[in-house]
KEKE-3310 file (N, C-alpha, C; in steps of 0.2 Angstrom, whole numbers, plus 5000, padded with zeros to 4 digits):
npx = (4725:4722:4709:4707:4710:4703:4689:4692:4694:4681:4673:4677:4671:4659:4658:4660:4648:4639:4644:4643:4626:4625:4630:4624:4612:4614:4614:4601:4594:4598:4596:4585:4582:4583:4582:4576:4591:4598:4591:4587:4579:4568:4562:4549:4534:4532:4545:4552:4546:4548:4562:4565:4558:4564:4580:4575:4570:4559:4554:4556:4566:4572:4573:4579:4592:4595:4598:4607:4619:4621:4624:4639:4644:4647:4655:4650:4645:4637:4630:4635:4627:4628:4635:4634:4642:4649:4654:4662:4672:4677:4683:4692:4705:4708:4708:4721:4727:4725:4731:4743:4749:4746:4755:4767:4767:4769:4781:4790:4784:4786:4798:4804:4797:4794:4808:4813:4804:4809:4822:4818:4814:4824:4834:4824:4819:4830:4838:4835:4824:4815:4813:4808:4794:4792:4792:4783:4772:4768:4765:4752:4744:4741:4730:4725:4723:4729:4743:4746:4743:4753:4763:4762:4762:4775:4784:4778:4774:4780:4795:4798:4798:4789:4774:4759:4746:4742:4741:4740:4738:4736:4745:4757:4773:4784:4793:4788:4778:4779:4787:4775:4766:4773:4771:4758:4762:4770:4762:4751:4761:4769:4758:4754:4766:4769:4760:4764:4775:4775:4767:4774:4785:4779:4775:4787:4791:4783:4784:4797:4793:4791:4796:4810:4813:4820:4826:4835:4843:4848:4857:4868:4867:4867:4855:4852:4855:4845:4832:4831:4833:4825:4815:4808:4808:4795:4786:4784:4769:4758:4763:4764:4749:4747:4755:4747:4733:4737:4739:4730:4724:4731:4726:4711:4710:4712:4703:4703:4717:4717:4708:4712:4725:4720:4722:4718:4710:4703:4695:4697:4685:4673:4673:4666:4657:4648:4645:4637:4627:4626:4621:4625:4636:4645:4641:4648:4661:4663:4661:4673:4681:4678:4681:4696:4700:4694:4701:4714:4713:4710:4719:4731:4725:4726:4739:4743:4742:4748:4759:4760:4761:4752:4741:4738:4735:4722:4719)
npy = (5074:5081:5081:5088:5102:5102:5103:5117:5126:5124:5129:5142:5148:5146:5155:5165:5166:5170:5182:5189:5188:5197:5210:5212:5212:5225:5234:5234:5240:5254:5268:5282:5284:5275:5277:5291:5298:5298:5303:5315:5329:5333:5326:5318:5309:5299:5298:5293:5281:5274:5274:5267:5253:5252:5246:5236:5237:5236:5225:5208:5206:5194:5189:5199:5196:5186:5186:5195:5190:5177:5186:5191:5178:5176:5186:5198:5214:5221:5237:5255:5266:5280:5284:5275:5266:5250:5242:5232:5235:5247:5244:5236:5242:5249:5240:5232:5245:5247:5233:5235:5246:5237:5230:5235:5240:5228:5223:5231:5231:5215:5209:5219:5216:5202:5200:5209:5205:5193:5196:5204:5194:5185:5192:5194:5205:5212:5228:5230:5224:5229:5243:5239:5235:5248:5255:5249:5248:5264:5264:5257:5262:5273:5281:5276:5288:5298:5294:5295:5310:5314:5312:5318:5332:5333:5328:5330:5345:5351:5347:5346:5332:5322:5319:5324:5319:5304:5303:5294:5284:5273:5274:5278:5279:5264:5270:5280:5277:5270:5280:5291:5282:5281:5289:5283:5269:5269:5274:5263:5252:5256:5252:5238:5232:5236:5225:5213:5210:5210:5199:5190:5188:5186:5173:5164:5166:5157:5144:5145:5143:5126:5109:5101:5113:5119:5108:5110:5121:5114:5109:5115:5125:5140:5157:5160:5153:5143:5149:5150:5137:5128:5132:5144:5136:5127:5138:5143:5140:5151:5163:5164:5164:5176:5185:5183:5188:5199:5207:5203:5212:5224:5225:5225:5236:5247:5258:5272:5277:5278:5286:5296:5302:5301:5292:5281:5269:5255:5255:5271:5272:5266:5274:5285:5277:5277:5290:5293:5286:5275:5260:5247:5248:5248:5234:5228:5233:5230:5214:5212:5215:5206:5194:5195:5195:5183:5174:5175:5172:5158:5152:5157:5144:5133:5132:5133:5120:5109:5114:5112:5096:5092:5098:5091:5079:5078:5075)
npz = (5066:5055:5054:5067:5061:5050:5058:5062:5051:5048:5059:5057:5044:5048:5060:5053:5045:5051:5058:5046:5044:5057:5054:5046:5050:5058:5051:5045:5056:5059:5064:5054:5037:5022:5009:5011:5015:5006:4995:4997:5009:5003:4993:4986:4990:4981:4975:4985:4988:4976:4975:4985:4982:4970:4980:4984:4997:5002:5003:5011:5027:5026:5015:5008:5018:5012:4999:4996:5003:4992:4982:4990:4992:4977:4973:4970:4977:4975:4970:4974:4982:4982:4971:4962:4958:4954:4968:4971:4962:4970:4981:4977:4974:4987:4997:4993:4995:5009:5013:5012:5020:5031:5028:5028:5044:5048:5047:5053:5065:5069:5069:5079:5092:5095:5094:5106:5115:5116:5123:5133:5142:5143:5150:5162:5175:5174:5168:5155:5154:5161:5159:5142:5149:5155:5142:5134:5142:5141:5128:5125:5131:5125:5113:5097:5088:5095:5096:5081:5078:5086:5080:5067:5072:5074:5067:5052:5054:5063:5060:5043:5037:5034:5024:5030:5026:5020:5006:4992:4974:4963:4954:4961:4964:4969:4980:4984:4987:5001:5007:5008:5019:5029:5044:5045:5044:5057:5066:5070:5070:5083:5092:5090:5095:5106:5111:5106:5111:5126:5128:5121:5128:5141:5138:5135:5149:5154:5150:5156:5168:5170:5172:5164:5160:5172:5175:5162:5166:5180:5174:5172:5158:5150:5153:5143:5133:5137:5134:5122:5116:5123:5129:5121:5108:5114:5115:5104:5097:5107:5105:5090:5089:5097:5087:5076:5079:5080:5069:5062:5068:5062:5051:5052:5061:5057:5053:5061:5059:5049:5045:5050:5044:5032:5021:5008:5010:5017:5027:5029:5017:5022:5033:5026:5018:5032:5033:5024:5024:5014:5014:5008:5005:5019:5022:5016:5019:5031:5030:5022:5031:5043:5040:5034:5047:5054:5046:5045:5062:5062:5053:5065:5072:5066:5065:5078:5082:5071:5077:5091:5100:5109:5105:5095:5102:5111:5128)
capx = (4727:4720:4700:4706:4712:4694:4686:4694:4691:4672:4670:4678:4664:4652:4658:4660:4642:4634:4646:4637:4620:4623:4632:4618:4605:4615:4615:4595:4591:4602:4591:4586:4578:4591:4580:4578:4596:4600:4586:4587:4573:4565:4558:4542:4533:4533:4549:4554:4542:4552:4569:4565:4557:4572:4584:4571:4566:4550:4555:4557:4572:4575:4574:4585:4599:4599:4600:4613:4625:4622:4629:4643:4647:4648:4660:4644:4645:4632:4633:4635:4621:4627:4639:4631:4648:4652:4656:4670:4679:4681:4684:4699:4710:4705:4710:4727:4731:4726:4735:4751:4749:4746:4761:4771:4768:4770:4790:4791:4783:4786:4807:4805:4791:4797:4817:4813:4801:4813:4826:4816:4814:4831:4836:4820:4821:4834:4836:4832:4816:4810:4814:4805:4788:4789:4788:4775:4762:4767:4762:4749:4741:4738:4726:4730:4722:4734:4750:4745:4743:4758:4766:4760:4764:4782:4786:4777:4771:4789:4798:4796:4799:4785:4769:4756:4742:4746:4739:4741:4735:4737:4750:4761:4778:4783:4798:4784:4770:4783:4787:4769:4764:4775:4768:4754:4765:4774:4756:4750:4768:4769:4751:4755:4772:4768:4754:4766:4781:4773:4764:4782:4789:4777:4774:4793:4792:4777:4790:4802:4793:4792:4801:4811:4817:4823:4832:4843:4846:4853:4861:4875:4866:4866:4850:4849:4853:4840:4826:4831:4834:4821:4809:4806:4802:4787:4781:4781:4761:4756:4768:4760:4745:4747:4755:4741:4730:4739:4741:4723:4722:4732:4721:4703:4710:4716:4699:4707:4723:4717:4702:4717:4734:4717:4723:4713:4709:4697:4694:4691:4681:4669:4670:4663:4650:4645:4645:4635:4625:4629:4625:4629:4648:4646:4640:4654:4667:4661:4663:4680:4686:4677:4684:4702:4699:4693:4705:4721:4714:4710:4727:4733:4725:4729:4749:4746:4740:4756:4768:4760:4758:4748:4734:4734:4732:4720:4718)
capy = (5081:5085:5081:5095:5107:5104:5106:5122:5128:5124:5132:5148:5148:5146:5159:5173:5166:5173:5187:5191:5192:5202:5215:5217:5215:5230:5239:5237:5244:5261:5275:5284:5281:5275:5283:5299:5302:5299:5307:5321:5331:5337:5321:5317:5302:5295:5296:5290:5274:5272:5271:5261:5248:5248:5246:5231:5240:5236:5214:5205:5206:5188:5188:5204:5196:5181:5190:5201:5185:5175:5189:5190:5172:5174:5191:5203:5216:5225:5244:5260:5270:5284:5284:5270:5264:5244:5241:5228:5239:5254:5240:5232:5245:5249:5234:5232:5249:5242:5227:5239:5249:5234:5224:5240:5239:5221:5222:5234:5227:5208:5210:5221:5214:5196:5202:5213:5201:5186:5198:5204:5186:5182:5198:5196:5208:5218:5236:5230:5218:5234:5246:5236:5234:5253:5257:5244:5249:5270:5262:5252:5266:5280:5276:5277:5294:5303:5294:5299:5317:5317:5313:5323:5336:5333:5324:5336:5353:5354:5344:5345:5326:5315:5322:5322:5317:5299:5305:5288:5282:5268:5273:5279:5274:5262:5273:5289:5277:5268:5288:5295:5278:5280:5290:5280:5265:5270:5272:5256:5247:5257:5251:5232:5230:5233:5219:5207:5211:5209:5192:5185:5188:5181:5165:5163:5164:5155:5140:5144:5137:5119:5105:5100:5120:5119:5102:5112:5124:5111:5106:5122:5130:5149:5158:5161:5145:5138:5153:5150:5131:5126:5139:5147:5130:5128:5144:5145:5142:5156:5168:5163:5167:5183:5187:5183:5192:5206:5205:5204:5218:5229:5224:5227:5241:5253:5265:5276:5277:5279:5294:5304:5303:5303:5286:5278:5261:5251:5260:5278:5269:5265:5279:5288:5277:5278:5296:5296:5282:5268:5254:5241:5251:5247:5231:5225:5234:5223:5207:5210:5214:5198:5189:5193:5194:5175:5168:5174:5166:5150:5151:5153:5137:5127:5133:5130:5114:5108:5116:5107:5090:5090:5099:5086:5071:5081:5071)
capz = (5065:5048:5057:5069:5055:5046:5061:5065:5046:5049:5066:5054:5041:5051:5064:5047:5042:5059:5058:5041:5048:5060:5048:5040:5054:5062:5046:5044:5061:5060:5063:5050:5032:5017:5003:5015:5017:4998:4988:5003:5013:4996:4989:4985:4992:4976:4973:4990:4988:4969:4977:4989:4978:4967:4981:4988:5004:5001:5001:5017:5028:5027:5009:5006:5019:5008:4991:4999:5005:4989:4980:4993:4988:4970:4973:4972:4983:4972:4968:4979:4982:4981:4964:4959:4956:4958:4976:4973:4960:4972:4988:4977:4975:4995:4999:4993:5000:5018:5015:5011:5026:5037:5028:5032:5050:5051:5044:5058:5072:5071:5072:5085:5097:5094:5096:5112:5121:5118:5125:5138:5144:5146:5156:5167:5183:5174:5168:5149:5154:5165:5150:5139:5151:5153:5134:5130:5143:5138:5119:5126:5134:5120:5108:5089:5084:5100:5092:5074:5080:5089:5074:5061:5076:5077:5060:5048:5056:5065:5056:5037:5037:5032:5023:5037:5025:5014:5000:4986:4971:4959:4950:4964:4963:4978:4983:4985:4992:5007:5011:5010:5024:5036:5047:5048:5048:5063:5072:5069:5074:5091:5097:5091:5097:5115:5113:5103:5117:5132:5125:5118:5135:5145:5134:5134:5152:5157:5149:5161:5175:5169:5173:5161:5161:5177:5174:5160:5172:5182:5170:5171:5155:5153:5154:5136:5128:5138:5134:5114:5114:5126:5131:5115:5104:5114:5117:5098:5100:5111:5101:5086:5091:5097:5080:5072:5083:5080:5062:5060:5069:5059:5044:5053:5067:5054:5052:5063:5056:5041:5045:5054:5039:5025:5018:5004:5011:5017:5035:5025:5014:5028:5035:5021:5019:5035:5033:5019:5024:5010:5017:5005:5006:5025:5022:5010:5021:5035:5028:5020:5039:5046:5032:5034:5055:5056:5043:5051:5068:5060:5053:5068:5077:5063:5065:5083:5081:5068:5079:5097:5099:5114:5103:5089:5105:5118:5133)
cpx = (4723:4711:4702:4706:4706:4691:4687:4691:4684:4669:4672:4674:4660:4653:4659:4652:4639:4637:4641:4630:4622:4626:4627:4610:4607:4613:4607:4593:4592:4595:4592:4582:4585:4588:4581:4585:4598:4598:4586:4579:4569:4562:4552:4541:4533:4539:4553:4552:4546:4557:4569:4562:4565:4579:4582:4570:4561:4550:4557:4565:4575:4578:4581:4593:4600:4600:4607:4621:4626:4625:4634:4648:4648:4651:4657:4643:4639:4634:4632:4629:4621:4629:4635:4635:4648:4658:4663:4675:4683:4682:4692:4705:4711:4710:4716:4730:4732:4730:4741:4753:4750:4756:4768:4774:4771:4779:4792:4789:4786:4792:4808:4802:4796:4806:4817:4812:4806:4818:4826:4816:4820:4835:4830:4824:4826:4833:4833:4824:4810:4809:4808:4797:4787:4788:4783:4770:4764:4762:4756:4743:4737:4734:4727:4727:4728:4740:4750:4746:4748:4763:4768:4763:4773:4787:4784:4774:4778:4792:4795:4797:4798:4776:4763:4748:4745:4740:4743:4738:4738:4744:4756:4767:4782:4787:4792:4779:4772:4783:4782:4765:4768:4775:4762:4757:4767:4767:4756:4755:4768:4765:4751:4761:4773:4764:4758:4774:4780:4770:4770:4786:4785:4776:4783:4794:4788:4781:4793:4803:4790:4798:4806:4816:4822:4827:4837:4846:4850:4858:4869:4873:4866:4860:4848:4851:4848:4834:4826:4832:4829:4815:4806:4803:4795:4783:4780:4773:4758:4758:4764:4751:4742:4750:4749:4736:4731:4737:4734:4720:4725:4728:4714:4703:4712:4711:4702:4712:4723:4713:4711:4722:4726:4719:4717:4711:4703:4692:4690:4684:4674:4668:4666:4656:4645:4642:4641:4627:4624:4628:4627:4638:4649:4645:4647:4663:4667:4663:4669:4682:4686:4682:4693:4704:4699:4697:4713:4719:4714:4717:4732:4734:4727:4736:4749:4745:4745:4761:4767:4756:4754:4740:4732:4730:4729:4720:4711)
cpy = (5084:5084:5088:5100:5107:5109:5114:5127:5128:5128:5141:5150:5148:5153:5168:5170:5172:5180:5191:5192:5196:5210:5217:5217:5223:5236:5241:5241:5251:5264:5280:5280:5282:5281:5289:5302:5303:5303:5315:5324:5331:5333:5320:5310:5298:5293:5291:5281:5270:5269:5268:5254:5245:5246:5240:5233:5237:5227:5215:5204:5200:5186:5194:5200:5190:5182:5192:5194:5181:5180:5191:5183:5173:5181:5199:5208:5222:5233:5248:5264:5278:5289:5281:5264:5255:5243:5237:5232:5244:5249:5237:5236:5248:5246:5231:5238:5249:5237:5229:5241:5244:5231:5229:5238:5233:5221:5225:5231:5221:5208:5212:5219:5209:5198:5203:5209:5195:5189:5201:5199:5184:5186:5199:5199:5215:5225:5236:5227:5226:5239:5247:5236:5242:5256:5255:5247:5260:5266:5261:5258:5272:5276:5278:5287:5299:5303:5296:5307:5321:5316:5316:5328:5338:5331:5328:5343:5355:5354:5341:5336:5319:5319:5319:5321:5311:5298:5297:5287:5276:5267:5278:5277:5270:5265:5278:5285:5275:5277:5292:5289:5279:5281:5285:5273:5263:5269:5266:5251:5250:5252:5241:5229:5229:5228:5213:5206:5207:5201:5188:5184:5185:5175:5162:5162:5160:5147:5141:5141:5131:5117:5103:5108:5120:5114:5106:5117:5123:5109:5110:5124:5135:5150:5159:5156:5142:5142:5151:5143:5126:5127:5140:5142:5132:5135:5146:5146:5147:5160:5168:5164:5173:5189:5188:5187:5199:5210:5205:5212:5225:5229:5227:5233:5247:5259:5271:5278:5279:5286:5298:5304:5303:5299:5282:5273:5260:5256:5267:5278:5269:5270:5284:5286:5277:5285:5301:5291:5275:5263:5250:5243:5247:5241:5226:5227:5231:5217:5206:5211:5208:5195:5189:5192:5188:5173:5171:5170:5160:5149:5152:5147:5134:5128:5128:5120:5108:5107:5111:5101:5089:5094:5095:5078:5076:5076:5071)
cpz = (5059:5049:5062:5066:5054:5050:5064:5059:5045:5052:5061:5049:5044:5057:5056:5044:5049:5059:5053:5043:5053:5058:5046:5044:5057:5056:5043:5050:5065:5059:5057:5044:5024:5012:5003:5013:5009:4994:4992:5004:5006:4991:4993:4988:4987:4975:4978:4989:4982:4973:4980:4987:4974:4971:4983:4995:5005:5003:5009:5020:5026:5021:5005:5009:5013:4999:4990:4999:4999:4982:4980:4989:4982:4968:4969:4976:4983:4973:4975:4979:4981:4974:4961:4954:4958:4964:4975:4968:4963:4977:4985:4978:4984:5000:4997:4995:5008:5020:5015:5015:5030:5036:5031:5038:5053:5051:5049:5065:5073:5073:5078:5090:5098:5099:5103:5118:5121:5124:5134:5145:5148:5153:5161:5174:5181:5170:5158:5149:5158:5160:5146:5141:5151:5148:5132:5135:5142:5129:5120:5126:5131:5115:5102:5087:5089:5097:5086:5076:5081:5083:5070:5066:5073:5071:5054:5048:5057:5063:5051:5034:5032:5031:5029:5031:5019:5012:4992:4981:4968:4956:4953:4964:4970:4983:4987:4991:5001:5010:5014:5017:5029:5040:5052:5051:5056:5068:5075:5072:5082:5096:5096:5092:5103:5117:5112:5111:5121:5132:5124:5125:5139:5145:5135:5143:5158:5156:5152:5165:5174:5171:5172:5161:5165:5179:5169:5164:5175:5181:5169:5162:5155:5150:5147:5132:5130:5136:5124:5112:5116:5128:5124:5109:5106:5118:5110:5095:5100:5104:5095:5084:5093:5091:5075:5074:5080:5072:5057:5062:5065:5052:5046:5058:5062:5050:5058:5062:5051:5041:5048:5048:5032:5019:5015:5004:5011:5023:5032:5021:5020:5030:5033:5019:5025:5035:5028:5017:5019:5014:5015:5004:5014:5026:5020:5014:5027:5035:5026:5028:5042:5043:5034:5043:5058:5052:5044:5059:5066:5059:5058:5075:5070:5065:5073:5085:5077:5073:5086:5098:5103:5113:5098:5096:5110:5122:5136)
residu = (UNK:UNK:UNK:UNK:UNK:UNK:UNK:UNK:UNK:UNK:UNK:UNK:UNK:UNK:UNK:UNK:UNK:UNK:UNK:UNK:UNK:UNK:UNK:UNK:UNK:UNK:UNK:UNK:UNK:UNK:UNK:UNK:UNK:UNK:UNK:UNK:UNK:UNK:UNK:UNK:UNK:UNK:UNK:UNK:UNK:UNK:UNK:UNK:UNK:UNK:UNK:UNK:UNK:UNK:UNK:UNK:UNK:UNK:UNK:UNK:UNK:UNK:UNK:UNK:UNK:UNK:UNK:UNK:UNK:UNK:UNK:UNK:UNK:UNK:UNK:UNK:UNK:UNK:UNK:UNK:UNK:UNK:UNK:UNK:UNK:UNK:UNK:UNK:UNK:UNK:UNK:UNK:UNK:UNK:UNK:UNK:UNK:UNK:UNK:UNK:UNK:UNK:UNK:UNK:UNK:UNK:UNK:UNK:UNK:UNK:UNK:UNK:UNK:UNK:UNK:UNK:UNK:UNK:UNK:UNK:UNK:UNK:UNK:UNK:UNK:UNK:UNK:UNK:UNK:UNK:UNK:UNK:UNK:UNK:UNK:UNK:UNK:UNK:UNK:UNK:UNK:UNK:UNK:UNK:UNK:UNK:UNK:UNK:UNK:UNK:UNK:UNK:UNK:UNK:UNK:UNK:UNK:UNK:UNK:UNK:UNK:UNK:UNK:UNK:UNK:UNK:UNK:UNK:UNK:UNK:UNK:UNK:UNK:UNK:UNK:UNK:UNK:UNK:UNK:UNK:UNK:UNK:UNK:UNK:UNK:UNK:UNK:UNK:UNK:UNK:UNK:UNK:UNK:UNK:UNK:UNK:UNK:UNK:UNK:UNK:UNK:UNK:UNK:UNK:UNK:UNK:UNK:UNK:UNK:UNK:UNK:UNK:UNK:UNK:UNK:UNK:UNK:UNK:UNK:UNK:UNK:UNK:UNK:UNK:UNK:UNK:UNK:UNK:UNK:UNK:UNK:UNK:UNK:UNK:UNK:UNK:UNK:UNK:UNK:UNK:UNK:UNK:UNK:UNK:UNK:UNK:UNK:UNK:UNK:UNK:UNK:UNK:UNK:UNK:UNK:UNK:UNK:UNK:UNK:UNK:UNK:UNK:UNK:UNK:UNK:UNK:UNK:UNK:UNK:UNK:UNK:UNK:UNK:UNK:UNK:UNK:UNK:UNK:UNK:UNK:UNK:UNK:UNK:UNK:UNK:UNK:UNK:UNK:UNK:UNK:UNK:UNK:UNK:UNK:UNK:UNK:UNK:UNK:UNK:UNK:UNK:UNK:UNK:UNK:UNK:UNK:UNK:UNK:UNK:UNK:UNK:UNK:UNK:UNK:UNK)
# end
């Protein structure tokens, strides 16, 4: 068990190395010239050939990405180009505002998906499992900027409710900053509940049709001590992996959510530098996505791997 774990930790660095290049090969072949956008139309060619010297423009791609990465390694993310501010100190505060928002959502999603889809499962066929499918594929079906909108519509235009921009800082106090997210919270939970639902539910019933299932059946059990005693252990797996899925996705999906409520994450952050062309901001907000994207999957193959014996002995 503890060689498939490695290996599973191994195949995750090496699959966030690859992602790395390609961040930064995408980021050299944007159209367009950095200097240009920076120094604007009105520079000199002098000056153009300067800034590009000092930024290393001038040095070989292979050489910049591997500058670029072993700075990365050593928690480097090098300055902004346009401030000229250090990248990790405006990315950390960022980045614990994304983690707040996503953990938000997650306190709201996980109960409710999990709870639903279990529930769902048990009453297959009936008026709460039909219910339940057609809420999830309505959620499933808008994309985040429509539910935001409709939000802020209805929640702070019509109803003075809940500020429709989540406006935070540092030293916000957590009563004000949970009230100024919740909007976006709510997004973010709709669009991941109908994914974790419809997964828990089919994973709980994909269990069902086994053999063993259908011997406690025999057995004169009722449909939900066997969905919660029997079923549900080994669907734990799946389940767990749609979690995480998810869970990753609220952490790496939330530039939309964040350009619509004007939340000061990670997402806005990016989109700013794209907007202003930065790339070492775009680079750096890149990586930390990967990064928390690949080490929630790994986390959950190792879980699934603990939790199912027939992944620690393959056949």
């Amino acid at each position: 068990m503890i060689r498939l774990i490695l290996m599973r930790i191994g195949l995750g660095l090496l699959t966030l190395f690859v992602v790395s290049a390609v961040i930064f090969l995408l980021t050299q072949i944007l159209p367009g010239d950095v200097a240009s956008s920076v120094l604007g139309q009105n520079a000199t060619p002098e000056n153009l050939a300067a800034f590009r010297h000092e930024l290393g423009l001038d040095q070989p791609a292979l050489s910049r990405y591997l500058t670029w990465l072993w700075g990365v390694l050593h928690g480097d993310f090098g300055v902004a180009l346009t401030n000229k501010r250090d990248i990790i100190q405006e990315l950390a505060p960022r980045f614990r505002n994304t983690l707040f928002l996503a953990g938000y959502a997650a306190l709201l999603a996980l109960p409710i998906s999990v709870g639903f889809g279990i529930l769902a499962a048990v009453r297959e066929g009936r008026l709460t499992d039909r219910v339940a499918n057609i809420l999830a594929l309505i959620c499933i079906s808008m994309p985040e900027f429509f539910v935001g909108y409709l939000l802020i519509l209805n929640f702070s235009v019509n109803h003075e409710y809940f500020p429709s921009l989540a406006t935070v800082s540092s030293d916000t106090p957590f009563g004000e900053r949970v009230w100024a997210v919740t909007l976006p919270a709510i997004t973010m939970t709709l669009l991941v509940t109908a994914h974790m639902l419809r997964m828990t539910r089919n994973s709980v019933l994909a269990i069902m049709s086994t053999p063993y299932v259908e011997m406690a059946f025999l057995k004169g059990l009722t449909r939900g001590r066997v969905v919660t005693r029997h079923a549900l252990p080994n669907a734990a797996s799946p389940i767990i992996s749609v979690i995480a899925l998810n869970l990753a996705y609220l952490v790496v999906g939330v530039v939309v959510v964040e350009n619509v409520f004007t939340y000061p994450g990670v997402g806005q952050y990016m989109i700013d530098a794209v907007t202003k062309r930065d790339v070492p901001v775009i680079e750096a907000c890149g990586i930390v996505f990967a990064s928390v994207f690949i080490t929630l999957n790994t986390l959950a193959d190792v879980l699934a791997i603990v939790l199912n014996p027939r992944l620690r002995h393959p056949r």
